[in-house]
N, C-alpha and C positions, 0 to 999 in steps of 0.2 A: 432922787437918792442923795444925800447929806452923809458925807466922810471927812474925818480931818488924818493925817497923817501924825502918829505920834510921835515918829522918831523912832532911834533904834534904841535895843534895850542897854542896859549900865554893866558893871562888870565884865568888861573881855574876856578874863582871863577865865572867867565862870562859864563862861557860855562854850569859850572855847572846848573847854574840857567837856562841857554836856553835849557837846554836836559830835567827839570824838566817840563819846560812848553810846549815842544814838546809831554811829555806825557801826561798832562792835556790837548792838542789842542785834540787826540788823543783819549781821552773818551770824548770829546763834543759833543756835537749834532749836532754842522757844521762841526767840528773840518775833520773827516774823508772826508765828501762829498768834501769839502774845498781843501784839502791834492788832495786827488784824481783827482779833474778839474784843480788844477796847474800841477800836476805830469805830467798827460795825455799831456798835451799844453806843455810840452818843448820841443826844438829840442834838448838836452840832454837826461837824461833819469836816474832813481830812483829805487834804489832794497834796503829792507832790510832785514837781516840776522839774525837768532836764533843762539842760543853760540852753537848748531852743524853746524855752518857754512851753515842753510841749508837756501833758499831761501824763505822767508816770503811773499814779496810783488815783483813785477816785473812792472814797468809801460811799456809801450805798446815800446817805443821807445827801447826798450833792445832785440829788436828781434833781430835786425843786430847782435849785439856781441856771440849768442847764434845760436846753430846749430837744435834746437826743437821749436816747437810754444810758445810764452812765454805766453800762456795760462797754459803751464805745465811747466812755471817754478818754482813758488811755493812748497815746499820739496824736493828741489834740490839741490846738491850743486854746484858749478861753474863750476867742470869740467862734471855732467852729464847735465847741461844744451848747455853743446856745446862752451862752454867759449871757447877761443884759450889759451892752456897749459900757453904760456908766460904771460898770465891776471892771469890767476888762481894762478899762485905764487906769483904773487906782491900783487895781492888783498887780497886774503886767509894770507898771512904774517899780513898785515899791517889790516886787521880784526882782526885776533887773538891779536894782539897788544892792539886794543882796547877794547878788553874785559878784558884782561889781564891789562891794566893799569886801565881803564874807561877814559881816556884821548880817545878827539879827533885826527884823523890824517888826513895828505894831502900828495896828490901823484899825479904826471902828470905821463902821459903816452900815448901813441902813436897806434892808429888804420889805418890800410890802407883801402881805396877806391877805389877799382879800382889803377888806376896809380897814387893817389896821397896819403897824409898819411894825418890823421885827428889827432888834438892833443887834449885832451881833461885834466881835473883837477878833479879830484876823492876826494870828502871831507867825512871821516868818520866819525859817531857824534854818539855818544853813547844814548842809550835811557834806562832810569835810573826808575826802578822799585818802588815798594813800600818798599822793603827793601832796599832801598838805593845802588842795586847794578845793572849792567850793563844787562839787558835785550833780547835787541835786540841794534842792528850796523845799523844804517841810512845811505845809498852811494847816494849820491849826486853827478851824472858827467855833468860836462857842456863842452863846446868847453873853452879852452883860453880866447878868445877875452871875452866872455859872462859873465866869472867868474870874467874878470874887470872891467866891464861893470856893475855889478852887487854891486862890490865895488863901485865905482863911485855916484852909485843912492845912495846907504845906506848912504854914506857919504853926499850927499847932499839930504838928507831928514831926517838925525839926531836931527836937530832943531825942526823939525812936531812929531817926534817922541818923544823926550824929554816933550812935550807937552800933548801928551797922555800916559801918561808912564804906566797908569795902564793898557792899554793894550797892549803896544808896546813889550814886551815880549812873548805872547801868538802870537804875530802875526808875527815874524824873521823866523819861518817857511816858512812863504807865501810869503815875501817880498827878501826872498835870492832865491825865483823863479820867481819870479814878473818880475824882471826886464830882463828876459832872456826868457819872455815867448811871441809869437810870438803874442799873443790879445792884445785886449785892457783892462787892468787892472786899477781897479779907486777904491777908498773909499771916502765916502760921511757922511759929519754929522747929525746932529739927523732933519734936518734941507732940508737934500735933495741938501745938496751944495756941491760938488766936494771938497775933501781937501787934497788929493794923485792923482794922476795918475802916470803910469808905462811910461818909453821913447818909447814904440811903441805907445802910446796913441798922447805924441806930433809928434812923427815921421809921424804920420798917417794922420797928421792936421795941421802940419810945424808950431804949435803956443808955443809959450813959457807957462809955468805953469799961469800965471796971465792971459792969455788968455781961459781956461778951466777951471778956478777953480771959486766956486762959483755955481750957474745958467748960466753962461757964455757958454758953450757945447750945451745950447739947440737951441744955432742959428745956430749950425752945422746941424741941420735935414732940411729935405726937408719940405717944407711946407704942402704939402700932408697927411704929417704924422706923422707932428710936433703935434696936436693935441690930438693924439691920446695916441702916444708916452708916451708924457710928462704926461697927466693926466695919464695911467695907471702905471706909476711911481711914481706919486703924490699918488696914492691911497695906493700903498705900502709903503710908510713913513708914512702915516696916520695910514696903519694899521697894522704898522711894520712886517712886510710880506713878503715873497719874493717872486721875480719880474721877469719876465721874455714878453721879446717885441720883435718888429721885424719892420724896419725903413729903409731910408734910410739917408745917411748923404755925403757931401761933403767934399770930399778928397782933400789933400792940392794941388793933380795938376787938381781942379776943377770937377772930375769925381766923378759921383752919385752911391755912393757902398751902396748896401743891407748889413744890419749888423742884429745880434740876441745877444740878452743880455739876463743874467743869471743872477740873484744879493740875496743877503743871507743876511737878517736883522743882525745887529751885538749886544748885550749886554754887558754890563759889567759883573763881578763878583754879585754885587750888584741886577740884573737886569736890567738895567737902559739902553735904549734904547739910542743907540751909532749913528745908523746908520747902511748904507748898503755898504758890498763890490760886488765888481760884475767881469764880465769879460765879452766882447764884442769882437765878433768874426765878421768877413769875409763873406758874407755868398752870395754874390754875384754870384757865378759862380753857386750853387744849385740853386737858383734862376729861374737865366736864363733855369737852365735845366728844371726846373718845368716850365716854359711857354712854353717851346717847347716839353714839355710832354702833357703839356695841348694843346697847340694848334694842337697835333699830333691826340691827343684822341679826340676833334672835328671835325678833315677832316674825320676820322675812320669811327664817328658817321653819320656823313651825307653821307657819300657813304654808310654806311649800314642802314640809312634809307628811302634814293632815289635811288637805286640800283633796275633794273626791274625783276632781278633774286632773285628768292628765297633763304635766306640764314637762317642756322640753325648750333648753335653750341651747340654740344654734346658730353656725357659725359658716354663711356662704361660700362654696369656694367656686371661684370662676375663670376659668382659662380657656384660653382662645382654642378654637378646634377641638372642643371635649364638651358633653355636654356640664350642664349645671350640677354641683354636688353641694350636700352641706356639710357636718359633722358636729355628734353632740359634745356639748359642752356640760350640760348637768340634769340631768331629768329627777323626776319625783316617782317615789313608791306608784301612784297612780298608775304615773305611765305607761311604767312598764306592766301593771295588774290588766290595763286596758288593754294594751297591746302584746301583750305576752315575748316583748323583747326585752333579754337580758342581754347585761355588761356592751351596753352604748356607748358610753360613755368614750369618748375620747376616738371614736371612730367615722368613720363615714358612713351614710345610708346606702347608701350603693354597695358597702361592705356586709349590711347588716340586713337588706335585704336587695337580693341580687336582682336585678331584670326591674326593679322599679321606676328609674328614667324612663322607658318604653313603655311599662301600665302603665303609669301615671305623671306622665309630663304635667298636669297642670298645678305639683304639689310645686315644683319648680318655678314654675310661673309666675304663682303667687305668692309663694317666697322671696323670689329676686324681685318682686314689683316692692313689697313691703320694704324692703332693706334697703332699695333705692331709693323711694319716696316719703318712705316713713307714715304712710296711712296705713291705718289699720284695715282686716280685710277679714272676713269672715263666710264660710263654704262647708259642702259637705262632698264629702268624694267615701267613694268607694274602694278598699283595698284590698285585689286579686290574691296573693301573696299572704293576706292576713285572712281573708274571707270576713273581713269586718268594712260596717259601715261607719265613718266617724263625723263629726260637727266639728270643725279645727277655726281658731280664731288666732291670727298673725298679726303680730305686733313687732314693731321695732323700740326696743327700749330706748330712753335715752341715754 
């Protein structure tokens, strides 16, 4: 692995103020949720560090670099998380740097995949206490391309920003991930008009900013559910609120994608109702699973309720010094035509018919061998109680 240390970033006085408002996003009330649903949606990935260099925060994409679930990477430091030795001395360096000056740094450095190598750009950003001193270390790594990509936007949305200046600090958090983040990312004014979107937003919809901004996005839905859509978004600027739908919209090479939005009313300092940021995801291919879930659990349904054969699914219950019991969980019209017992459901056979442990211990038998083993077993037993003879074939589902 191949890193050079870039130094730290320019402007003091800029950074200062952005690491003051990283910690004000930070005790918000969206501030955290906010942090968290851009963190999660990068194909980069977010750790930050306590001045024991130990793992604070881990966003989910930090799993590759790490040899443990990065569920347990929180109170860890680099190298017990699984880091590769050659990260943990450039990172751990250039961390300690930053606590140690409170200035920001930047470092590229090099991950391999398989047969090829990933490059990635590591930004260290101090997060700046109530006593004025260095807290916790923000790592921020993107891919290369992403982190210019990322300049790119910020530069060409400095005008809109400039604009809203009283917020436009509280929000470089979210917009130096915005642009690298694979949704659809949008803010809207008090108003419910589009007045940012992210470059996967037009990538998504091949239109230039003047084409989305405003009202302009709601002729992107299907009509189906354009109605619906747009008033239960309506509702949430009314009642500054947040928002959550589920739609379809027309992609720039004409195909109709399922999407789910997530949107967080925004305020001012003041209170003063801003508007809504949100994030629109993909959600297409769930979708589709959920119809062929759904249609799988209807064919199910109909052969288990025109099926000539009796069907009954049950539920072993076993306790020490008693004998074996079951209880059904769902039978079929069959069943009960064969067996002339009604409303099973939800009871025990012991219940439903009394004294059948004693006739017929072997239905026990081979029930609890089936449930244990999981082979199938198939018999015919005779039942006193019913005065019926039956063919029963026991199965353990998977």
């Amino acid at each position: 692995m191949n890193a050079k240390n870039n130094g730290t970033f320019s402007h003091q006085n800029e950074n200062q103020r952005f690491a003051a408002r990283i910690a004000e996003l930070d005790h918000s009330a969206a501030g955290p949720t906010l942090f968290r649903s851009l963190a999660e949606n990068l194909p980069g990935f977010v750790l930050c560090y306590d001045r024991q260099l130990r793992i604070e925060y881990a966003s989910p994409q930090a799993q590759e670099f790490g040899s443990v679930s990065v569920s347990g990477f929180p109170g860890k430091t680099n190298r017990e998380a699984g880091i590769p030795e050659q990260l943990c001395v450039l990172w751990d360096a250039a961390i300690q740097e930053v606590f140690r000056s409170g200035q920001p740094q930047e470092l590229d450095f090099e991950f391999p995949a398989g047969t090829a190598v990933r490059y990635f750009r590591l930004k260290l950003v101090p997060e700046i206490g109530p006593e004025a001193e260095t807290d916790s270390c923000l790592a921020i790594a993107a891919e290369t391309t992403a982190a210019r990509e990322s300049l790119r936007l910020r530069n060409e949305l400095s005008e809109r920003w400039r604009a809203e200046e009283a917020i436009r600090e509280s929000e470089e958090r979210f917009w130096s991930m915005a642009a690298a983040c694979p949704s659809l990312v949008w803010v809207t004014n008090a108003e419910g008009q589009n007045t940012i979107v992210n470059r996967r937003f037009r990538e998504c919809f091949g239109a230039g900013y003047e084409q989305v901004e405003g009202d302009a996005w709601q002729r992107l839905l299907h009509p189906e559910d354009a109605a619906e859509y747009i008033g239960t978004f309506m509702r949430a600027v009314r009642d500054r609120s947040a928002y959550r739908a589920e739609g379809r919209v027309r992609r720039v090479d004409g195909e109709w994608r399922w999407i789910e939005t997530f949107a967080e009313p925004r305020f001012s300092a003041s209170g003063e109702f801003l508007g809504h940021v949100g994030i629109t995801m993909d959600v297409t291919e769930r979708k589709q699973a959920e119809e062929r879930l759904r249609a799988s659990e209807e064919r199910f349904r109909s052969l288990f309720e025109n099926m000539q054969e009796g069907f009954a699914y049950c539920r072993m219950i076993r306790e020490p010094g008693q004998p074996d019991d079951y209880v059904h969980l769902a039978v079929n019209q069959a069943f009960e035509t064969l067996t002339g017992l009604k409303d099973a459901v939800g009871r025990k056979i012991s219940e439903v018919i009394p004294g059948i442990q004693t006739a017929n211990p072997e239905l026990f038998e081979v029930y609890g061998r089936v449930a244990s083993t999981g082979r199938p077993e198939t018999f015919e037993t005779w039942v006193p109680a019913l005065d019926r003879w039956f063919s029963v074939s026991a199965y353990r589902p998977k």
